[in-house]
TIGULO-144265 format. One record per residue (C-alpha): z, y negated, x negated. Coordinates in steps of 0.5 Angstrom, whole numbers, plus 500, padded with zeros to 3 digits. Each point is the difference from the previous one (the first is absolute). Layout:
N
[[Z Y X]]
...
//
This chain:
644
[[089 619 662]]
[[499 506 497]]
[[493 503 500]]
[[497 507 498]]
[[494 505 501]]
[[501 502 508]]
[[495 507 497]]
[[506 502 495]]
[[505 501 506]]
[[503 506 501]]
[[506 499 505]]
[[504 496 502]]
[[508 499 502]]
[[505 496 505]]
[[505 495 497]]
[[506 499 500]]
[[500 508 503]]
[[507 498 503]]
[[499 491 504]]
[[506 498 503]]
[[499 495 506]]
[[506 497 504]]
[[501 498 507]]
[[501 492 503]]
[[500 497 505]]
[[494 495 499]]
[[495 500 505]]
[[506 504 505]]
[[505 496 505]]
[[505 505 500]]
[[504 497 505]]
[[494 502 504]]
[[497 506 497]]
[[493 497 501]]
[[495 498 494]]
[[501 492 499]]
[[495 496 495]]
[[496 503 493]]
[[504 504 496]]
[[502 497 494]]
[[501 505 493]]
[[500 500 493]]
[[499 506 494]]
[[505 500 496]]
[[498 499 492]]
[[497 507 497]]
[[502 498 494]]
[[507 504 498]]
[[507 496 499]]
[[497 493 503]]
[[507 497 503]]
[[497 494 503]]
[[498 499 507]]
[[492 502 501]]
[[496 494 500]]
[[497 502 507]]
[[507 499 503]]
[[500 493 498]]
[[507 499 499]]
[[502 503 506]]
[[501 507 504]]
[[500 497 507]]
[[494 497 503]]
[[499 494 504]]
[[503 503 507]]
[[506 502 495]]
[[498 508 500]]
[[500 504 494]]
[[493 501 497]]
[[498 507 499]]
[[500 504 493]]
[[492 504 500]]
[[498 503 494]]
[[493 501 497]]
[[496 505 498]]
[[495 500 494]]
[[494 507 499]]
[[499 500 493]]
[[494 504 496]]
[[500 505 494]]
[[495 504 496]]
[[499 508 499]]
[[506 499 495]]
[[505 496 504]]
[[499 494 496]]
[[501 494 505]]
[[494 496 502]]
[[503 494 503]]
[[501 498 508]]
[[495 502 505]]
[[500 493 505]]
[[495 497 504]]
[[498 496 495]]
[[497 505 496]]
[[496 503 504]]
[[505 505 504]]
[[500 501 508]]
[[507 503 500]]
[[502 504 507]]
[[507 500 501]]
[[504 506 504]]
[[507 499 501]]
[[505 504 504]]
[[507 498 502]]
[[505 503 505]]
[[506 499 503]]
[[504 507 502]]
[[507 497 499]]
[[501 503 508]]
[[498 506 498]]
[[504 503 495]]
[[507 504 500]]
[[506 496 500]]
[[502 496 493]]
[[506 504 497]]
[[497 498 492]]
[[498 504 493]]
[[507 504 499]]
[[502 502 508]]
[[499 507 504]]
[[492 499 502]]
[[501 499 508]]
[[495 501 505]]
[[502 495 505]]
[[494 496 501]]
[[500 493 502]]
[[498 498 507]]
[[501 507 502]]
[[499 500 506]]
[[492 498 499]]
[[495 507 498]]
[[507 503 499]]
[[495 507 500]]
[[495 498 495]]
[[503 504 494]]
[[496 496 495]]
[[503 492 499]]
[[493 498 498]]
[[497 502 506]]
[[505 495 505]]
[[494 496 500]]
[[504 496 506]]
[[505 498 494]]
[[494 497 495]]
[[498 493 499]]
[[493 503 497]]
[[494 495 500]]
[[496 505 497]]
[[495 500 494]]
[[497 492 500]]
[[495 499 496]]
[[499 491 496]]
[[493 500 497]]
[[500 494 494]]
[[491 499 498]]
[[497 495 497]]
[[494 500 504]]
[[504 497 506]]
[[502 494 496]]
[[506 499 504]]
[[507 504 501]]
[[500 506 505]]
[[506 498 506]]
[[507 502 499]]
[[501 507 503]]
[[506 501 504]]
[[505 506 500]]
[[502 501 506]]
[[502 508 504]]
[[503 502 506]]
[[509 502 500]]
[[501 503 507]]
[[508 502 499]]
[[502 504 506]]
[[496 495 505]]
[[492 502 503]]
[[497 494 498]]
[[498 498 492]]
[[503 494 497]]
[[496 496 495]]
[[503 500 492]]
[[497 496 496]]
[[501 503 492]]
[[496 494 497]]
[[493 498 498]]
[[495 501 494]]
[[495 496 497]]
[[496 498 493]]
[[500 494 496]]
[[495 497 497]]
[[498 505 495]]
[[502 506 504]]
[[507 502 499]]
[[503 503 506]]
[[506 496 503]]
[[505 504 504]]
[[504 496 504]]
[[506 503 503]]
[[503 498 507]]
[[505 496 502]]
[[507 503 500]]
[[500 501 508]]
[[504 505 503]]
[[501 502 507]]
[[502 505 505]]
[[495 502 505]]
[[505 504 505]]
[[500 494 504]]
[[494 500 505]]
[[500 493 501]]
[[503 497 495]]
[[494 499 494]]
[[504 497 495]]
[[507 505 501]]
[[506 499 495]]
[[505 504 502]]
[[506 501 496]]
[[500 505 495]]
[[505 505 501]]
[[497 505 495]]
[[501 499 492]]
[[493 503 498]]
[[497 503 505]]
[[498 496 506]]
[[497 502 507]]
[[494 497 502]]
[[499 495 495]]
[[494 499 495]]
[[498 495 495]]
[[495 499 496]]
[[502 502 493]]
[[495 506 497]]
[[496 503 495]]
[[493 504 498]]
[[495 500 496]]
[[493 496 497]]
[[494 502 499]]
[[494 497 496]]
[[493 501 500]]
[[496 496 496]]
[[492 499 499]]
[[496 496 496]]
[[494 497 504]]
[[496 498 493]]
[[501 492 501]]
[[500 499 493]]
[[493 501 498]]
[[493 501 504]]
[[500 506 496]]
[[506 503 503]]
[[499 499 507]]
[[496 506 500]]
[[506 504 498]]
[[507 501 504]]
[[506 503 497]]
[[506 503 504]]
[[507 501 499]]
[[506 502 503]]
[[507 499 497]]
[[502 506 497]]
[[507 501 503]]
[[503 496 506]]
[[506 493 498]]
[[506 499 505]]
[[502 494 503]]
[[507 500 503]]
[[502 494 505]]
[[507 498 500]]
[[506 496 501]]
[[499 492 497]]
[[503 499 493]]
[[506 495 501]]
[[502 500 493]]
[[494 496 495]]
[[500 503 492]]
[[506 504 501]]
[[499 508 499]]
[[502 506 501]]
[[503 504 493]]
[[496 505 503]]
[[494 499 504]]
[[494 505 502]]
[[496 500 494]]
[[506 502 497]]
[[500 506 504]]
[[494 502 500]]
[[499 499 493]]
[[507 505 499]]
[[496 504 504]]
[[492 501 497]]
[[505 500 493]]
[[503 507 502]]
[[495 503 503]]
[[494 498 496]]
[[503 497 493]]
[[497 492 501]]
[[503 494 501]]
[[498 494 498]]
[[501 499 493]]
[[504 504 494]]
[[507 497 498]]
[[504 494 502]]
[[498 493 501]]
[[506 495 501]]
[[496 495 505]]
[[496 506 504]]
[[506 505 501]]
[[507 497 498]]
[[499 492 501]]
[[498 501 507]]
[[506 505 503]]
[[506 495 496]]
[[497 494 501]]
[[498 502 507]]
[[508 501 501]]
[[501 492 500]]
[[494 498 504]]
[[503 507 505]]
[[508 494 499]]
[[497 495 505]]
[[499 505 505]]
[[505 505 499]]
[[508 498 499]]
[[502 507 496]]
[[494 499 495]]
[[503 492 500]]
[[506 502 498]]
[[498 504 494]]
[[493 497 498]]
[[500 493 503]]
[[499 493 496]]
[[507 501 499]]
[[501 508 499]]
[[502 503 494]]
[[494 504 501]]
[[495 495 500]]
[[494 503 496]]
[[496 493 500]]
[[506 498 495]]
[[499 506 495]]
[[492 501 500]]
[[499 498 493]]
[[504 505 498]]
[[498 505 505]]
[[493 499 498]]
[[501 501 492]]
[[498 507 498]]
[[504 504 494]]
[[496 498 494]]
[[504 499 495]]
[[502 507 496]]
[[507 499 499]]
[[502 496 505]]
[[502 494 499]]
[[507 498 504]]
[[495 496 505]]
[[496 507 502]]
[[506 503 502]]
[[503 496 504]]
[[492 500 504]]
[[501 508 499]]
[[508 500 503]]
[[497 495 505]]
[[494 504 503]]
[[505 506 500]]
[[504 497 504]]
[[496 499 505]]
[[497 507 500]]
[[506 503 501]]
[[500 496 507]]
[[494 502 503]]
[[500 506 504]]
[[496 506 499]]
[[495 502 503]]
[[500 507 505]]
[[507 499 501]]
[[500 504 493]]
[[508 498 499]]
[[503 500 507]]
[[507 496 497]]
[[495 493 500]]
[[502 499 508]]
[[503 493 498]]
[[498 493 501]]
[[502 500 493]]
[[493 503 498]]
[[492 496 501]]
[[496 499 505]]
[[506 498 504]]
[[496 503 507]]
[[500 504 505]]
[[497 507 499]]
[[496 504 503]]
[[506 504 505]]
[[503 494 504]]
[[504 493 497]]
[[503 501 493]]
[[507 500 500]]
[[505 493 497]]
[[506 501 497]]
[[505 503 504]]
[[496 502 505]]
[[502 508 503]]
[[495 505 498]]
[[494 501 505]]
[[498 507 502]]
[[493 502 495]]
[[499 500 493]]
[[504 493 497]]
[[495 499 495]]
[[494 500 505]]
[[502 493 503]]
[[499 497 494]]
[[492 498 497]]
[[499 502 493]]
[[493 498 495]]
[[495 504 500]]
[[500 506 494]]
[[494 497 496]]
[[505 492 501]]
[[505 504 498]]
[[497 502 493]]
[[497 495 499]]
[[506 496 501]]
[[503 506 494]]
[[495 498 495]]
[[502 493 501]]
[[507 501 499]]
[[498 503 494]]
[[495 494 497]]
[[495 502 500]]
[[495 496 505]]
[[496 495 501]]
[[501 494 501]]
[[492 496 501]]
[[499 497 506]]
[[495 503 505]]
[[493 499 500]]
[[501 498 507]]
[[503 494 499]]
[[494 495 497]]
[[496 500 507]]
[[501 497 506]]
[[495 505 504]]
[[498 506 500]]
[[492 499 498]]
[[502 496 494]]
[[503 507 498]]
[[496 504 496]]
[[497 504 505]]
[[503 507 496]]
[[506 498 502]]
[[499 497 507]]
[[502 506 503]]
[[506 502 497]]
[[503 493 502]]
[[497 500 507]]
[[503 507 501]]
[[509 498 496]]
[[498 493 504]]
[[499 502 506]]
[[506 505 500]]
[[506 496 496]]
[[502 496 506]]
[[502 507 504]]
[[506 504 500]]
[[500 506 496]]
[[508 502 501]]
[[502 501 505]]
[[497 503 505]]
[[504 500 506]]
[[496 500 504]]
[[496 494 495]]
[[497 494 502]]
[[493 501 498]]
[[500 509 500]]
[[504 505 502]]
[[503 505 495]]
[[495 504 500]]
[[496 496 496]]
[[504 504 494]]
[[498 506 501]]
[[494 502 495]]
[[497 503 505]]
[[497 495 504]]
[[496 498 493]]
[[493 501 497]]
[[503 503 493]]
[[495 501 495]]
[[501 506 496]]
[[504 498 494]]
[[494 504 495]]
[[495 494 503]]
[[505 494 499]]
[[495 496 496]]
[[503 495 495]]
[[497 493 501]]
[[500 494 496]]
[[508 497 499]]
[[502 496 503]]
[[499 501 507]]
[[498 506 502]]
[[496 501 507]]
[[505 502 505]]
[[498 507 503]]
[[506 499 507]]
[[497 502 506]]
[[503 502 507]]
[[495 507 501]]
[[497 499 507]]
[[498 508 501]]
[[508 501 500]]
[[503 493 503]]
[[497 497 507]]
[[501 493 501]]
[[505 497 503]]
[[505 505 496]]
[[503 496 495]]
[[503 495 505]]
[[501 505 505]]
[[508 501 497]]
[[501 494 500]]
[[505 496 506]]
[[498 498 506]]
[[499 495 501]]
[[500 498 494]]
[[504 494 502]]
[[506 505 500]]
[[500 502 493]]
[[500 493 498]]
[[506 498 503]]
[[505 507 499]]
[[498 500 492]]
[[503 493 499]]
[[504 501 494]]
[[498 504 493]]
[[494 503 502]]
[[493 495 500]]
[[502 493 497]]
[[494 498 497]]
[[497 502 506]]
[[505 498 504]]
[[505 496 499]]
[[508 501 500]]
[[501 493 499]]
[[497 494 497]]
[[502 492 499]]
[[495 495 505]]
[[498 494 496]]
[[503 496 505]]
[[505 502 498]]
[[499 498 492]]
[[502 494 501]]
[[501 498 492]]
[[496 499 495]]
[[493 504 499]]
[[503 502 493]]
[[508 502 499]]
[[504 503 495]]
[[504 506 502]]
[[506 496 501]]
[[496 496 504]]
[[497 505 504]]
[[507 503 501]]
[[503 495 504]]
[[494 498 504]]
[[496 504 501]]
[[503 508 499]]
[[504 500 507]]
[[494 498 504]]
[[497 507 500]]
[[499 502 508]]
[[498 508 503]]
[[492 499 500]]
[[500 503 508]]
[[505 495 502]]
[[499 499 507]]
[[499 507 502]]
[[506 504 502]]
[[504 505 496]]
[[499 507 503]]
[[506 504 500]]
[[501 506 497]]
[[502 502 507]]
[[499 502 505]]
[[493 503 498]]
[[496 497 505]]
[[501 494 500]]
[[495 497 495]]
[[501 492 501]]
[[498 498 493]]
[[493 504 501]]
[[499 496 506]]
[[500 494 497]]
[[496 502 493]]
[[494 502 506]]
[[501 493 504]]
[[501 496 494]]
[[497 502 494]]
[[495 495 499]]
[[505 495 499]]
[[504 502 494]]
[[498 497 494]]
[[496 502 493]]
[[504 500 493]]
[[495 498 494]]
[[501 497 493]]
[[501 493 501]]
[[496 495 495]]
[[503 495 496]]
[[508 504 502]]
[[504 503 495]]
[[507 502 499]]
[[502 500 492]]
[[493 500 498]]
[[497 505 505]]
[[497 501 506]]
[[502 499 507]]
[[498 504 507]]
[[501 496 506]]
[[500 502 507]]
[[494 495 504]]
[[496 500 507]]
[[506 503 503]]
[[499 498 508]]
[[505 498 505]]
[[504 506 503]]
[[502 499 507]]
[[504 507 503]]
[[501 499 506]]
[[503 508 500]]
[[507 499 504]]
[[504 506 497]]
[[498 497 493]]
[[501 493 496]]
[[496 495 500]]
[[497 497 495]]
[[496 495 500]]
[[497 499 492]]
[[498 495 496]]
[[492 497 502]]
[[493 502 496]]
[[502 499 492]]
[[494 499 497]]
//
């Protein structure tokens, strides 16, 4: 444990400045929509690159009732001297009570129709016919989940830990009685961190008076009438005071400390996709954004296995879940990268060339040449045959064939940031490096050296979300690539901080932004979003498909022929079991229906211990619950049992 003179503080600071926490349905019975038992959660490592399932899982992602264990993440205070200079971590056992303020809201059901990023902005609101003359979204208080500011206090002086505390507001809709919400719940651990919890993933309509638990058909893309869920997003605060535990001495003396600028939390949909991740997530994004308004970024150059390992070997793992990235970047795939990492990760030393440096130059040049640049810089890339492969932020990306779509084409498909782009340009040209991340000798975040804790707690935090696209998004929509929403430091008083691993300065500005505002953009329920985006868009959130392993019926280990004849065909629609929304009529959305009723039940996809193919590792589909859909206009489909 960290220790250091409490007199030589001088502020204090929140991270990660941006905590992700995901729904589950542990300690909810969603068939009923009642609470059911204890919660059941895990933290997932804070630790960058970690693959493997967090011990807290112990293996599964279920608990013992078969419901999906909820994803919290954990907030750290550390403390500075007058220079800047990091002290260590403020806990409990240290000498520190900590207060701790958090502020979530859910105003999903306040906010204008979804049109997304590039559309003519409307003024159609959702729910309309509730506080239809109250001009200012915000103030549609009866469309508001908010519980408030709530405040959890860790102090060593209680010897034991303060009770959770419940997140719970009123939604009213268009009915004159208040149904309670619940957005999850707070609480420390030992030395204490706050542990945000979110919710449980339960959407319903309150339009029905006598019917609690009301799961009408969705008959609206985006937008429902009268529904709420309990997705959210808001602001943590801390405040910290020294009670003088350490020295008779010190008794006589308090020191107090408010955290200097405010951390966010975002509660969001589950992630069913474990160790697969987005070319571009939101560290990315933000990082693009602080290095073109203020000129950071986190380190200077390229480093191979920091910048470009994680985008193309994100393109296999991305291959068990996607089939248009299997085609191209599978175990099979002409572009699979694992098979080329020796010579992707070489830097150009040698002067002249040697025969085997150019062939590394022609190669990264190749692969250059098919990324896509960033900011719809060249508009003729609107083509499958560009990376990333996804959709973009103006609607479904176009495949081969298909007749153009109103819009700009381009804009329908993602792109790296600017910042990935160039340093993707100083790889190509050689000169990089290829060391590997300091991150990679700890298993958890205090045997780091505490410099260095929070910049990782911060990339950790952020590089399981979707950056690209954001339409609307999974954890935030598209308005969190607007710079305005950010505390921007001034570009004269960027501070030049030991290499490697510069504290990152990402934080949402709370004067400007209210909470609930990053999510309130986003589907409701969320559950619709989740159905409709079933191809190209999320996949290392949400699948597209996967293999169950059930269905590797084979030997753990296999050639690549091996795997051709007996495993390649076995690849299932990972919703399969739910209905297939037609693109016609509009409001008719069976699909969506199903993803609220059964969501719960689909399986997760992790890297698979002890499987390979060809050498390399293997994602498998597992804890996959029976789907028995009883819709009489859609197919029944009664799958597979738990794989475990």
């Amino acid at each position: 444990m960290e220790t250091f003179n409490p007199f030589e503080v001088a502020s204090v600071k929140i991270f990660p400045p941006i905590g992700v926490a995901r729904v589950g349905d542990s300690g909810f019975d969603l068939e009923a929509g009642r609470d059911d038992g204890h919660i059941q959660f895990f933290v997932p490592s804070e630790i960058p690159g970690v693959e493997e399932l967090p011990p807290e899982l112990q293996g599964n992602f279920r608990d013992e009732m078969f419901r999906i264990k909820r994803q919290a993440v954990r907030f750290h205070v550390y403390a500075y001297d007058a220079s800047g200079k990091i002290l260590g971590e403020v806990t409990t056992s240290n000498g520190f009570s900590i207060a701790w303020k958090v502020h979530v809201v859910n105003s999903k059901g306040s906010f204008t129709e979804f049109k997304g990023k590039y559309k003519t902005p409307t003024t159609a609101r959702r729910n309309p016919d509730v506080q239809a003359d109250v001009p200012n979204l915000d103030d549609r208080d009866r469309l508001i989940v908010d519980p408030g500011v709530q405040t959890i206090i860790a102090d060593p002086r209680l010897g034991q830990l303060h009770p959770p505390v419940k997140l719970t507001g009123d939604f009213f809709g268009s009915r004159d009685t208040a149904t309670k919400v619940s957005l999850g719940e707070i609480r420390t651990d030992e030395r204490g961190r706050l542990v945000f919890i979110g919710g449980a993933g339960y959407s319903r309509c309150i339009s029905h008076p006598d019917k609690p638990h009301y799961q009408p058909d969705i008959v609206s893309e985006f937008d429902s009438i009268d529904w709420v869920d309990n997705v959210c997003d808001g602001w943590v605060d801390a405040t910290v005071t020294f009670s003088g535990l350490a020295t008779p001495a010190l008794k006589l003396k308090r020191l107090h400390f408010e955290a200097q600028e405010k951390a966010t939390v975002l509660s969001s949909p589950p992630k069913f996709a474990w160790g697969i991740n987005s070319p571009t997530n939101l560290y990315d994004i933000i990082e693009d954004i602080y290095h073109s308004t203020s000129g950071w970024k986190d380190h200077a150059g390229a480093q191979f296995y920091e910048d470009i390992w994680p985008v193309l070997y994100g393109t296999y793992a991305i291959s068990w879940v996607h089939d248009k990235a299997y085609q191209g970047h599978g175990p099979l795939g002409k572009g699979n990268f694992l098979l080329m990492q020796k010579d992707l990760a070489e830097p150009e030393t040698d002067v002249p060339p040697s025969p085997d440096v150019s062939k590394r130059r022609i190669l990264r040049e190749f692969i250059f040449g098919r990324l896509r640049k960033p900011n719809y810089e060249d508009p003729t890339q609107a083509s499958t045959k560009f990376m990333p492969r996804l959709s973009g932020d103006d609607g479904d990306s176009m495949e081969p064939g298909e007749p153009l779509r109103p819009g700009e084409p381009i804009k329908r498909f993602t792109a790296l940031t600017g910042l990935q782009y160039s340093r993707f340009e100083t790889w190509k040209q050689g000169n990089f490096k290829a060391d590997e991340p300091l991150w990679t000798k700890y298993k958890k975040i205090e045997d780091v050296p505490i410099a260095f804790q929070p910049a990782l707690l911060t990339r950790a935090a952020l590089e399981h979300t979707i950056g690209d696209s954001l339409h609307p998004g999974i954890e935030v929509h598209w308005i969190a690539k607007d710079p305005k929403l950010y505390i921007l430091p001034d570009p004269i008083n960027i501070q030049k901080i030991p290499d490697p691993y510069p504290e990152p300065p990402f934080r949402f500005n709370y004067k400007s932004l209210k909470p609930g505002h990053l999510s309130r953009g986003l589907s409701l329920p969320w559950q619709s979003d989740f159905d409709l985006c079933n191809t190209h868009w999320w996949p290392s959130a949400r699948p597209d498909d996967a293999i169950n392993i059930m269905n590797w019926k084979a030997p753990p280990a296999l050639s690549d022929d091996e795997f051709v004849r007996m495993i390649s065909d076995k690849r299932k629609q990972w919703d399969r079991g739910t209905r297939v929304t037609p693109d016609y009529p509009s409001e008719y959305y069976p699909g969506s229906t199903d993803m609220i009723r059964y969501w719960q039940k689909l399986g997760f996809v992790s890297k698979h211990e002890g499987f390979s193919v060809g050498g390399f590792p293997v994602w498998l589909e597992r804890e996959r619950l029976r789907i028995n859909n009883k819709a009489g206009d859609g197919p029944v489909n009664f799958d597979m049992p738990l794989a475990l």
